[in-house]
PyMOL commands that place a pseudoatom at each C-alpha (Angstrom):
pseudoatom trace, name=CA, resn=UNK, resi=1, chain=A, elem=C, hetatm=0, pos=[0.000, 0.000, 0.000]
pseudoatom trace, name=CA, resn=UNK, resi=2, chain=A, elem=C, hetatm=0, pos=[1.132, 3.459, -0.706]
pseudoatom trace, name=CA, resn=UNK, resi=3, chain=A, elem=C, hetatm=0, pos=[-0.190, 6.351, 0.884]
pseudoatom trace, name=CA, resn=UNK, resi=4, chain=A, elem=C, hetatm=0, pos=[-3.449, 6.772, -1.136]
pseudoatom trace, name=CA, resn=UNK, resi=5, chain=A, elem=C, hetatm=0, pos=[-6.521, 8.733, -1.013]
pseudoatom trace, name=CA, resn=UNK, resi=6, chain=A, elem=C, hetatm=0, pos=[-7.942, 6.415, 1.588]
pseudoatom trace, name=CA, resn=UNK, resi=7, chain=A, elem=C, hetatm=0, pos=[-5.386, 6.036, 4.271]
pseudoatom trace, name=CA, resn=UNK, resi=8, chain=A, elem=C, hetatm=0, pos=[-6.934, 9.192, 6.757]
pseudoatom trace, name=CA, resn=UNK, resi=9, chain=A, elem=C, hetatm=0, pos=[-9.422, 8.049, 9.466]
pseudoatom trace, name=CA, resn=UNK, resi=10, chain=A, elem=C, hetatm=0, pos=[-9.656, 5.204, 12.279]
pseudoatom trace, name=CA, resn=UNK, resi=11, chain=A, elem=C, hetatm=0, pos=[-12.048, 3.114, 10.151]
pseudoatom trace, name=CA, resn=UNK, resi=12, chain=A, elem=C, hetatm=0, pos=[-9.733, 3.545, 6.824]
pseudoatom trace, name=CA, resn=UNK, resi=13, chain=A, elem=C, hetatm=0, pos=[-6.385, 2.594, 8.670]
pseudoatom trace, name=CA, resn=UNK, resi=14, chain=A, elem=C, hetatm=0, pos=[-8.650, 0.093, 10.764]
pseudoatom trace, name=CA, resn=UNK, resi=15, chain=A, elem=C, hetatm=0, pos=[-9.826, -1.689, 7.318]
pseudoatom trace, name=CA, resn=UNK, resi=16, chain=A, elem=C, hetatm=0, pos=[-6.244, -1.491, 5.536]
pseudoatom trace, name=CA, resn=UNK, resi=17, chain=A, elem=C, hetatm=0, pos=[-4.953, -3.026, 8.691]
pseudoatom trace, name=CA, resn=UNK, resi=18, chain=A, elem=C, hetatm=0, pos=[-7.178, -6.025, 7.846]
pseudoatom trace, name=CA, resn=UNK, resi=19, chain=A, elem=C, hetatm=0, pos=[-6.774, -6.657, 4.745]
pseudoatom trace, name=CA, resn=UNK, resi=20, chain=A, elem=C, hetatm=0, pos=[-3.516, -8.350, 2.657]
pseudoatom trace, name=CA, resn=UNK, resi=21, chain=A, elem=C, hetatm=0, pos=[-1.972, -4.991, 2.056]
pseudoatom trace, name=CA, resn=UNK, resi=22, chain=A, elem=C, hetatm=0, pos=[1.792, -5.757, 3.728]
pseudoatom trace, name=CA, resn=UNK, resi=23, chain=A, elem=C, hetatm=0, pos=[1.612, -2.329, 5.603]
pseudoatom trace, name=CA, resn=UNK, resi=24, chain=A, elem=C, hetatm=0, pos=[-0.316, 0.500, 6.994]
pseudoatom trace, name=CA, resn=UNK, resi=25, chain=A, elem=C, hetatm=0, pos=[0.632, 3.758, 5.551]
pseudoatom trace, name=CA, resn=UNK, resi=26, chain=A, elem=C, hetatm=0, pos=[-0.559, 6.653, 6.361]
pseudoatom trace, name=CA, resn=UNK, resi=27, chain=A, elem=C, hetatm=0, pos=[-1.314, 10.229, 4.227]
pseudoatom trace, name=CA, resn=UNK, resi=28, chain=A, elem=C, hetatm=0, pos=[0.621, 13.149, 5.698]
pseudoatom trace, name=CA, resn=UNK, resi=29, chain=A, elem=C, hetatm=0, pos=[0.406, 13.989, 9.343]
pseudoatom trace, name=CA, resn=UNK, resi=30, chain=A, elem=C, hetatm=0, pos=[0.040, 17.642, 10.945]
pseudoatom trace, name=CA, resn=UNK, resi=31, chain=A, elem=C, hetatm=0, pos=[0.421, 18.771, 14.620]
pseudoatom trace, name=CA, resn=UNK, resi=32, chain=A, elem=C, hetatm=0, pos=[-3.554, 19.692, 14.572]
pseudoatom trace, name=CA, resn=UNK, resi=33, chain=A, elem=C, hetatm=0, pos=[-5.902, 17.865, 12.720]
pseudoatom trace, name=CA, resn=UNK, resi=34, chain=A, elem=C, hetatm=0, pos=[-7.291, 19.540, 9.100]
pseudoatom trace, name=CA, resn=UNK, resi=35, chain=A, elem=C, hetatm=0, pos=[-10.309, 18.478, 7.101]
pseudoatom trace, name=CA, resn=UNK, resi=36, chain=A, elem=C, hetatm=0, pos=[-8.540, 18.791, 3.598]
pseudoatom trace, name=CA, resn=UNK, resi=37, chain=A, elem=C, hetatm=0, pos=[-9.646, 20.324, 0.292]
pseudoatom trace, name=CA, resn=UNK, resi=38, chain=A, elem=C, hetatm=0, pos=[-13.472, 20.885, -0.176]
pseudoatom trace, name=CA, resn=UNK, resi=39, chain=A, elem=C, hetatm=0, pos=[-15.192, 18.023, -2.181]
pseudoatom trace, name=CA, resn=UNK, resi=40, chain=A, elem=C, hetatm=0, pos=[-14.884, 17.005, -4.650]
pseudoatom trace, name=CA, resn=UNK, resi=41, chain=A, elem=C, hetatm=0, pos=[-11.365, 16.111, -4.051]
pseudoatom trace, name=CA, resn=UNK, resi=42, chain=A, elem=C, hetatm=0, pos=[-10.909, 12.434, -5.266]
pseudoatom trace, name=CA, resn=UNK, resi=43, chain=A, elem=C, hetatm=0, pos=[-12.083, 11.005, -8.385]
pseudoatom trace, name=CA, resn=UNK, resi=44, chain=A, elem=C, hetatm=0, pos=[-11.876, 7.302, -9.255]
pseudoatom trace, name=CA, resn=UNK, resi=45, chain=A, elem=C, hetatm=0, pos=[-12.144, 5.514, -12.826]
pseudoatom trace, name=CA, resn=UNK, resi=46, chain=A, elem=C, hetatm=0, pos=[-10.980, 2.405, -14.434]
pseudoatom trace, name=CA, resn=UNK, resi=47, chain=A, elem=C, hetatm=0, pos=[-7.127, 2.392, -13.787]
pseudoatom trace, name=CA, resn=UNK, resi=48, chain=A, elem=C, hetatm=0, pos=[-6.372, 4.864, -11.635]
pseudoatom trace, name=CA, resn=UNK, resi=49, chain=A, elem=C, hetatm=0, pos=[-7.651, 7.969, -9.792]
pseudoatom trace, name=CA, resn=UNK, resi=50, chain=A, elem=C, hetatm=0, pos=[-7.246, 11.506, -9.261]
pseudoatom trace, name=CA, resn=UNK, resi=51, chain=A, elem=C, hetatm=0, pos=[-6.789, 13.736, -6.331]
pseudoatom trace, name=CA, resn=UNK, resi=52, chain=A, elem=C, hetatm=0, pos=[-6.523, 17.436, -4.509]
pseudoatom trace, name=CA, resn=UNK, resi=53, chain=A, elem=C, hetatm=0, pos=[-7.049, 16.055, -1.125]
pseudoatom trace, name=CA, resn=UNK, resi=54, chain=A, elem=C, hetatm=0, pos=[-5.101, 19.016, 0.757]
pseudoatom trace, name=CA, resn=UNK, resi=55, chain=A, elem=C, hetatm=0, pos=[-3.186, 17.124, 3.351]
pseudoatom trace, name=CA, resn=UNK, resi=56, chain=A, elem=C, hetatm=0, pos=[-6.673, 16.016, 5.381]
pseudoatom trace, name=CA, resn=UNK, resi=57, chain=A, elem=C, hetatm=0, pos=[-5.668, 14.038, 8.961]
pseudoatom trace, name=CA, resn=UNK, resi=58, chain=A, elem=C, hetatm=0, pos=[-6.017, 13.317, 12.598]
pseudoatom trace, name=CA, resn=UNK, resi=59, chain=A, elem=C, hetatm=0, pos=[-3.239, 15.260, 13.612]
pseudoatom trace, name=CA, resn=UNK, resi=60, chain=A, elem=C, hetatm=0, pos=[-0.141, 13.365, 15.417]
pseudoatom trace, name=CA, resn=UNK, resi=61, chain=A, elem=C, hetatm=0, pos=[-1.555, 12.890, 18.666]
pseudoatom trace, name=CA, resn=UNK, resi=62, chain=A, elem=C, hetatm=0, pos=[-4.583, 11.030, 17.287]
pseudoatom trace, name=CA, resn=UNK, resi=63, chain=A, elem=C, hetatm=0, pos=[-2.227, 8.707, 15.070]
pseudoatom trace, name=CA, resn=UNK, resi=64, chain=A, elem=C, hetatm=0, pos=[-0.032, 7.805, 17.918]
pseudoatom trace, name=CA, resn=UNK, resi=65, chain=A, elem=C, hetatm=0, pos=[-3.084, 7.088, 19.908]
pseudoatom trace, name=CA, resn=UNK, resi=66, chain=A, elem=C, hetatm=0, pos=[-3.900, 4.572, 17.243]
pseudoatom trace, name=CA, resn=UNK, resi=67, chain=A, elem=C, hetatm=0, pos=[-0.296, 2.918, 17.095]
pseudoatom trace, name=CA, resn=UNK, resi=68, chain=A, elem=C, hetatm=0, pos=[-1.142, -0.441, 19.440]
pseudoatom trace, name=CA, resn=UNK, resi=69, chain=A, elem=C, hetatm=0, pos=[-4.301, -0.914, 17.679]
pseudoatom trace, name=CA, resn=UNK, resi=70, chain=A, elem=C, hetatm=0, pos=[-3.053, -0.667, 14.322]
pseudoatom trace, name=CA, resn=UNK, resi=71, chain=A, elem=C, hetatm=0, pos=[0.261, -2.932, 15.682]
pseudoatom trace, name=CA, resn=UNK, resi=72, chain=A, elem=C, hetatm=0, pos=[-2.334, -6.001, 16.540]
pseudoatom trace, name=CA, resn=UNK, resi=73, chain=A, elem=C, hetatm=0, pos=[-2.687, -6.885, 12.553]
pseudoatom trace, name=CA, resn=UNK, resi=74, chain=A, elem=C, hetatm=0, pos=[-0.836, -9.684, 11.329]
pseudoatom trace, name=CA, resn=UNK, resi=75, chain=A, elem=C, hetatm=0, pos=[2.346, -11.344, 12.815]
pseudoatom trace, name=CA, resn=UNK, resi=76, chain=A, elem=C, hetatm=0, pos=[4.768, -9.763, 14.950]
pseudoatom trace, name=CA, resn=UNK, resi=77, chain=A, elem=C, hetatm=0, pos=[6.851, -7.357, 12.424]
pseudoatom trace, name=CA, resn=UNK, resi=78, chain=A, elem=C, hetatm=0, pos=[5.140, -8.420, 9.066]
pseudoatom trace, name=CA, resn=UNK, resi=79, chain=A, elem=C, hetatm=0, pos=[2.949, -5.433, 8.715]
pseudoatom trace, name=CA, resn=UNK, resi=80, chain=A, elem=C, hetatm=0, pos=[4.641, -1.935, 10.034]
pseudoatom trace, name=CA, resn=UNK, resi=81, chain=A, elem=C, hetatm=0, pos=[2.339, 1.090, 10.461]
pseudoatom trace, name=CA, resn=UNK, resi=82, chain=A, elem=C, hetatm=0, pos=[4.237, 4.286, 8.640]
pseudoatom trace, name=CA, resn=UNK, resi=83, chain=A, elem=C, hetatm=0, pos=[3.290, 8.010, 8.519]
pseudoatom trace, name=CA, resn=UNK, resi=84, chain=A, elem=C, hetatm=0, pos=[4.280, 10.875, 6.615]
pseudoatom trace, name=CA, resn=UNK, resi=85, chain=A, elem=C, hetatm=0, pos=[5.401, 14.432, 8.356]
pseudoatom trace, name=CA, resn=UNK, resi=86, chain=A, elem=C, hetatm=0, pos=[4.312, 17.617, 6.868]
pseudoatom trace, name=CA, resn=UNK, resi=87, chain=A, elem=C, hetatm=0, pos=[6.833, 20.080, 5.945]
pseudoatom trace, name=CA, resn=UNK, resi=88, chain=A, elem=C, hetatm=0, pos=[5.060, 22.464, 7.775]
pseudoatom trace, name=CA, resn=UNK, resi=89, chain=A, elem=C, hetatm=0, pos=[4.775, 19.951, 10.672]
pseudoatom trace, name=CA, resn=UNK, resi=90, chain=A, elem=C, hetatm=0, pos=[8.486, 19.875, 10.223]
pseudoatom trace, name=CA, resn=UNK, resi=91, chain=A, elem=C, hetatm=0, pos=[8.965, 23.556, 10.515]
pseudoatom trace, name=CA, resn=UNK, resi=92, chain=A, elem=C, hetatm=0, pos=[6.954, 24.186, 13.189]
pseudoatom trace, name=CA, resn=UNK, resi=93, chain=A, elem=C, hetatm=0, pos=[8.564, 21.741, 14.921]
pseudoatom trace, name=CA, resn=UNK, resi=94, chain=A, elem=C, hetatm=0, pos=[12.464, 23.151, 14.413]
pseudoatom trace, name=CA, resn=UNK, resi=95, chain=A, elem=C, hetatm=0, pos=[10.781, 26.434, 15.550]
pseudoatom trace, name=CA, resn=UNK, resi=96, chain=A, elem=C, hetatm=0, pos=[9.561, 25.665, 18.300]
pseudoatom trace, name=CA, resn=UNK, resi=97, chain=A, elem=C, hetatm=0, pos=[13.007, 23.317, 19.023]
pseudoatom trace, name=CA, resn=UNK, resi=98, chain=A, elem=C, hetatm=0, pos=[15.353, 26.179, 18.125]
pseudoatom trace, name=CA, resn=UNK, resi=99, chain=A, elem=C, hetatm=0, pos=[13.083, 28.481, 21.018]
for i in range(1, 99): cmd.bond("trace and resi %d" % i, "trace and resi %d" % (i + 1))
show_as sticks, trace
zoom trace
């Protein structure tokens, strides 16, 4: 699984982390949560899909919150859980680092 469309909410991750995919991959993550682009924002058709989702998430906190959940899927170490940073969540982090 790659980050796709999909990959934002409890219930998304929750479903992904059931299925065959061989990891749980989240879209990018922001200190607070955001709600995205307005809809439309995804379109699917035969072979592929298009999107302007605008970085919608939980927010960290929320995502580490569902870490041991999301760990219980599949064996021991066969199905890691990743997430993707913001570069704003980056930023805002060295800013608030650097004092």
């Amino acid at each position: 699984n790659a980050a796709g469309a999909l990959c934002v909410t409890r219930d998304e991750l929750m479903a992904l982390g059931k299925s065959r995919a061989g990891a749980i991959v989240t879209k990018s993550m922001t200190i607070d949560a955001r709600q995205g682009n307005p809809e439309p924002r995804y379109f699917g058709f035969p072979g592929g899909s298009i999107n302007s989702m605008g970085l919608p998430n939980l927010g960290y906190k929320a995502y580490a919150e569902l870490i041991p959940d999301l760990k219980r899927f599949g064996k021991p170490g066969r199905k890691p859980f990743l997430t993707w940073e913001s570069m704003a969540f980056t930023r805002r982090l060295l800013s608030f680092w650097e004092g």
